[in-house]
TORRO-837202 format. One record per residue: residue in one letter; y negated, z negated, x negated of N, C-alpha, C, O in turn. Coordinates in pm, whole numbers, plus 50000, padded with zeros to 5 digits. Example, Ala and Ser with C-alpha at 12.3 -4.5 7.8 and 13.67 -1.06 7.14 Angstrom:
residues 2
A505694922048681504504922048770503304922048680503324915448576S502254929248715501064928648633499974921348710498864919648659
//
This chain:
residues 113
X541945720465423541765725865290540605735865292540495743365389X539585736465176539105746565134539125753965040539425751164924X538755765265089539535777565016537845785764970536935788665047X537905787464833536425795864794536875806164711537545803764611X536615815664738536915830764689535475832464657534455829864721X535715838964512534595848164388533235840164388532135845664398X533445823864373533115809464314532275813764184532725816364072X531005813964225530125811164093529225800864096529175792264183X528365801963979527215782763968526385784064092526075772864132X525855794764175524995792964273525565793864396524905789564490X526745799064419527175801964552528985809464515529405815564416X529715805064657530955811764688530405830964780529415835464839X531595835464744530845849564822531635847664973531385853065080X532805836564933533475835765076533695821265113533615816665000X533875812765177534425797965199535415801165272535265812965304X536315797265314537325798065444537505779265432537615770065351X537435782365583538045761765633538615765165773538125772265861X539905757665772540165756565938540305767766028540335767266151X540435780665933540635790266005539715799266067539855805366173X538345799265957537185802465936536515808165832536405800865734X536025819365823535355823565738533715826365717533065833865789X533105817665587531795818365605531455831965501532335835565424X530625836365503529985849765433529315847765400528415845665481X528905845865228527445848865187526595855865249527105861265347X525015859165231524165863965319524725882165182525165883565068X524255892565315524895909865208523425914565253522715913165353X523325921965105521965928665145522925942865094523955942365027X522175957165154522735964865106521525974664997520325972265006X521945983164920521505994964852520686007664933521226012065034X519826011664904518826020864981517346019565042516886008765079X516746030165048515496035265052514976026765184514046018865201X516116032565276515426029165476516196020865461516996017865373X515706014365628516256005165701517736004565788518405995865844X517846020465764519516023865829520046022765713520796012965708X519956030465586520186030065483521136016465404522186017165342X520296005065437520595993565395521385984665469522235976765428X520865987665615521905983065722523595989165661524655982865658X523356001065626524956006665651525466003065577526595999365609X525056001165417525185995465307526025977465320527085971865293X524815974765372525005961865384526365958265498526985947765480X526685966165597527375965565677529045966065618530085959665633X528695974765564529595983065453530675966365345531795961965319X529445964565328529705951165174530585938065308531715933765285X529805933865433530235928465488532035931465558532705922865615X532485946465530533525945865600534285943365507535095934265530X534325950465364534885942265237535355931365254536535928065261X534215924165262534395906965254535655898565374536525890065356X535155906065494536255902465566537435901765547538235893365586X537645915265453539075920065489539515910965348540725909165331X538955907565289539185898865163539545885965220540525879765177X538565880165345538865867765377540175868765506540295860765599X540945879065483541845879565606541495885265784542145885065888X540055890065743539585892465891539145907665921539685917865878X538275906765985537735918766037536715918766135536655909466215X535975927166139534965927266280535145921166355534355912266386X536395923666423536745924166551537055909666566537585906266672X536795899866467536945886166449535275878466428534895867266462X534765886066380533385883266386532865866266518533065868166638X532395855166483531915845166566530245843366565529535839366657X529885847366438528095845066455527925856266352528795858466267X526845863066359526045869766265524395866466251523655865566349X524095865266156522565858766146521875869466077521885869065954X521155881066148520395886766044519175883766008518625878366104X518295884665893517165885665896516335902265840516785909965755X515495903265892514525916165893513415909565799512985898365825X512905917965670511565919065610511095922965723510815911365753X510805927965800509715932565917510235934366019511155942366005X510075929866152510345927166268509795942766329510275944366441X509285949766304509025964066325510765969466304511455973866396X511045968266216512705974366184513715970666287514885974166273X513315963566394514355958666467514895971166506515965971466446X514825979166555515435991166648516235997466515517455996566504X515556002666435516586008466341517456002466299518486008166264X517315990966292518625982666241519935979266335521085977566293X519485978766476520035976166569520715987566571521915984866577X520406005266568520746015066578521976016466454522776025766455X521976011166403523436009766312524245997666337525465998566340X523645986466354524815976066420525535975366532526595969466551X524605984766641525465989566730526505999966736527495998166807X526386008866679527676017166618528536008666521529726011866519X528236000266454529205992266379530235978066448531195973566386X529865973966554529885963366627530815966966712530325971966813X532545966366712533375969066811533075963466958532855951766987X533115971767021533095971767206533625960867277534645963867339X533295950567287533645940267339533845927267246534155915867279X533565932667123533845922567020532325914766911532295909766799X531235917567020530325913366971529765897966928529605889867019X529565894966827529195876266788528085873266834527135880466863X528215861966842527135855466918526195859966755526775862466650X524355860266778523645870566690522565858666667522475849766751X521955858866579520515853266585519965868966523520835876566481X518535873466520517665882166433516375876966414515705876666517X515655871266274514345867766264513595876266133514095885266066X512575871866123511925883165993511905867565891511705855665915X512145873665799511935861165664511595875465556511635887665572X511245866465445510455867965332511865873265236512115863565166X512825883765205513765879765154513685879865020512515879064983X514585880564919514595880264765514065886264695513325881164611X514285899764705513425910164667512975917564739513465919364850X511775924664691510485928364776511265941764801510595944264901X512135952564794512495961564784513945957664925514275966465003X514365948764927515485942765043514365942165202513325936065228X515305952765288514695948965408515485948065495515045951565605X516755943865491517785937465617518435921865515517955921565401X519025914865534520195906465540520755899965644520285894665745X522455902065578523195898765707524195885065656524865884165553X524055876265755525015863365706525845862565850525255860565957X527885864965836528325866265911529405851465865529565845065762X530125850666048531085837166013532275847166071531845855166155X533225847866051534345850666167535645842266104535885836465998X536415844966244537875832766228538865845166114538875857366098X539315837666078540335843065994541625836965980541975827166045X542485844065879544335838865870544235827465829545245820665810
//
């Protein structure tokens, strides 16, 4: 079965299948690059706990960076956010994102209920 939570014409904000949860891509609110990370980090734990999960369930995270210069700052908040032993397998690349004012997004999968 699939299961789509807060279902609109362009996109689900959640899918669950099989005991899986997919995550829309979260951009967050703010000036910097920590800023938006935390934001965005922030919107992503929401979502989990909506889809039955949590961090600590986390299986892939895909971020992308407006600028590959931001890697360290961004990293400097995902690593404080990222439980100790419970890290997802990661991709990080720079893309072009939606708006010119967005400079992190994060697209996470983790297992869920």
């Amino acid at each position: 079965m699939i299961e789509r939570i807060e279902t609109g014409q362009r996109m689900s904000k959640i899918v669950k299948h099989n005991g899986v949860a997919y995550l829309c891509g979260q951009v967050g609110d703010g000036d910097s690059v920590t800023a938006q990370t935390q934001d965005c980090l922030a919107r992503v734990d929401a979502l989990l706990e909506q889809a039955g999960s949590s961090r600590d369930r986390m299986l892939q995270a895909i971020v992308w960076l407006a600028d590959m210069n931001d890697f360290a700052e961004m990293n400097a908040v995902w690593d404080a956010w990222v439980p100790a032993g419970h890290a997802p397998a990661r991709a990080c690349g720079e893309a072009k994102l939606a708006h010119p004012d967005l400079k992190v997004e994060v697209i996470v999968t983790a297992a869920c209920d």
